[in-house]
C-alpha positions as CSV (number, residue, x, y, z in Angstrom):
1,X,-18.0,-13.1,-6.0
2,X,-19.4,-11.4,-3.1
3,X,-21.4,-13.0,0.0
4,X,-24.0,-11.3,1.2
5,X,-24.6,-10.1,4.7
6,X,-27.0,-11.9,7.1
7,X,-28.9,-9.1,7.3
8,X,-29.3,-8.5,3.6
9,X,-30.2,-12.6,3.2
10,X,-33.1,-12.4,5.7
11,X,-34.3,-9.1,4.1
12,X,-34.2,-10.6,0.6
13,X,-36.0,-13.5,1.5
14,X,-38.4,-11.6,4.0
15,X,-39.0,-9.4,0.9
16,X,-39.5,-12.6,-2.0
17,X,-41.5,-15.3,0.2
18,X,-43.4,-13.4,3.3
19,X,-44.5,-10.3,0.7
20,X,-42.0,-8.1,3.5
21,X,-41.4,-4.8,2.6
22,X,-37.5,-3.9,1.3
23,X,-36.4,-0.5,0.5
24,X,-33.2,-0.9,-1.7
25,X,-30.5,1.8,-0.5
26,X,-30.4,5.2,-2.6
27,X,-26.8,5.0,-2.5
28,X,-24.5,1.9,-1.6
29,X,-21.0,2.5,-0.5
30,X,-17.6,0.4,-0.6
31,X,-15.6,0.1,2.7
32,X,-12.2,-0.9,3.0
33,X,-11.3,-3.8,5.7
34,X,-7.6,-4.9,7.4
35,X,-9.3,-7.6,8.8
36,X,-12.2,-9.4,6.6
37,X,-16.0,-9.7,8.4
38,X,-18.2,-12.3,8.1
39,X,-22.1,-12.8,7.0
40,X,-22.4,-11.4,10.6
41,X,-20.3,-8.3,10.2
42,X,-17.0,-7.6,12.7
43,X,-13.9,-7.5,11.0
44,X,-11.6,-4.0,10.9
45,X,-12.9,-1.0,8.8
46,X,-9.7,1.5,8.2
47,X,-10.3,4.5,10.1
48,X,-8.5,7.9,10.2
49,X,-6.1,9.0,7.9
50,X,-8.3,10.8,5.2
51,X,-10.4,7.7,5.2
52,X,-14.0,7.6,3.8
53,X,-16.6,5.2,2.7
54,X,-16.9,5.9,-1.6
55,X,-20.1,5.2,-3.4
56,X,-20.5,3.0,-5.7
57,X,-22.8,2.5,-8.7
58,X,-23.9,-1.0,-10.4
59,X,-24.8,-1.4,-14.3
60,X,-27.9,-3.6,-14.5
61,X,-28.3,-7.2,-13.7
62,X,-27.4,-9.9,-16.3
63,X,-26.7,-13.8,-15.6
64,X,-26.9,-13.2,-12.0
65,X,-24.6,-10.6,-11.5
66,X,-23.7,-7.0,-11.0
67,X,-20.5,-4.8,-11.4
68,X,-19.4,-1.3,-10.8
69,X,-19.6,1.2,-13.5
70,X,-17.2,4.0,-12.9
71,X,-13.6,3.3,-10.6
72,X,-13.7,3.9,-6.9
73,X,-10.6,5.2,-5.3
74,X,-9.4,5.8,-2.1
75,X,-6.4,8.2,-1.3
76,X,-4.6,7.8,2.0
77,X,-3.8,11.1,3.8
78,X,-2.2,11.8,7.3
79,X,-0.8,8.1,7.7
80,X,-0.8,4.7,6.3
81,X,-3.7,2.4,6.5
82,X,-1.9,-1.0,5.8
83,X,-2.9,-4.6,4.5
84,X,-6.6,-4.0,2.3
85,X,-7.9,-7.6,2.9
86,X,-12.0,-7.5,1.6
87,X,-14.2,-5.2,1.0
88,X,-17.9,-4.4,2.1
89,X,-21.1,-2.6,1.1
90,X,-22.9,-0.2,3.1
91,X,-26.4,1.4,2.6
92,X,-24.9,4.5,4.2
93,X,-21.5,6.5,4.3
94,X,-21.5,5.9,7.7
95,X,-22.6,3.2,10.4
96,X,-25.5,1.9,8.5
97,X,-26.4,-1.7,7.2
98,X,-23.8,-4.2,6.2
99,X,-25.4,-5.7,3.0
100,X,-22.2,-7.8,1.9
101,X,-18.4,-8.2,1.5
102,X,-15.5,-10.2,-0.2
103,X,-11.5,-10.7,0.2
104,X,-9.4,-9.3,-2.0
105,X,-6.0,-9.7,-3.0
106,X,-3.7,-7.8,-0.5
107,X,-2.7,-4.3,-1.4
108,X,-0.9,-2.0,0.9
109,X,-2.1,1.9,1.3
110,X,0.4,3.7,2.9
111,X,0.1,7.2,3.3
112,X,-0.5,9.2,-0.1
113,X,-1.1,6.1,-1.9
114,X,-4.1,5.7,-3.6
115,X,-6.2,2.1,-3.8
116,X,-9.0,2.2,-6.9
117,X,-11.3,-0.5,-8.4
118,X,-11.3,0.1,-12.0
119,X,-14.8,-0.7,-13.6
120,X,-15.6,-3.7,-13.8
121,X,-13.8,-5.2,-10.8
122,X,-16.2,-4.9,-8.1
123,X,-18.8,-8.0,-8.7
124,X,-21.7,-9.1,-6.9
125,X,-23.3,-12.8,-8.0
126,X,-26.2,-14.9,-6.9
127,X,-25.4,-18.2,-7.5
């Protein structure tokens, strides 16, 4: 289960209840985290080493929740990039909005390693 961003919350409800206009993303991408954020953002986004933002696509809604439909993987090259705490989705490879995030059991990239989300494992709920 994923939280959503405070950013994404006020747009959502902006968007339902004050008739507030929301363009969904085109693309949403996954980041990788060594230190988790919060509904405010922060935490540590891995850098360097080969590192990149990956998209990642959803199937459609049903019983409140989402999941992604083909693996994402990230391959370290040039250096390690450690403890993968959480996760987070952008609407952009790059800077961009923070739209949510959730902890993940710890895995360890080191260099050459590669981290992927088989399909399926990436969820999003409302509840």
């Amino acid at each position: 289960m994923s939280t959503f961003s405070d950013y994404l919350e006020n747009e959502l409800l902006d968007h339902v209840f004050n008739n507030s206009a929301y363009t969904s993303p085109t693309t949403v991408y996954l980041a990788l985290y060594t230190a988790a954020p919060t509904d405010a953002g922060g935490g540590t986004e891995v850098s360097g080493n080969g590192y990149s933002r990956q998209a990642v696509t959803f199937g459609t809604s049903a019983s409140g929740a989402i999941a992604n439909t083909a693996a994402v993987s990230f391959t370290a090259s040039g250096g390690n990039w450690g403890d993968i705490l959480a996760v987070g989705y952008f609407d952009a490879s790059s800077a961009g909005n923070f739209l949510a995030w959730d902890g993940t059991a710890t895995a360890t990239v080191n260099d050459g390693g590669t981290l992927t989300f088989p399909i399926g494992d990436l969820d999003i709920t409302l509840d």
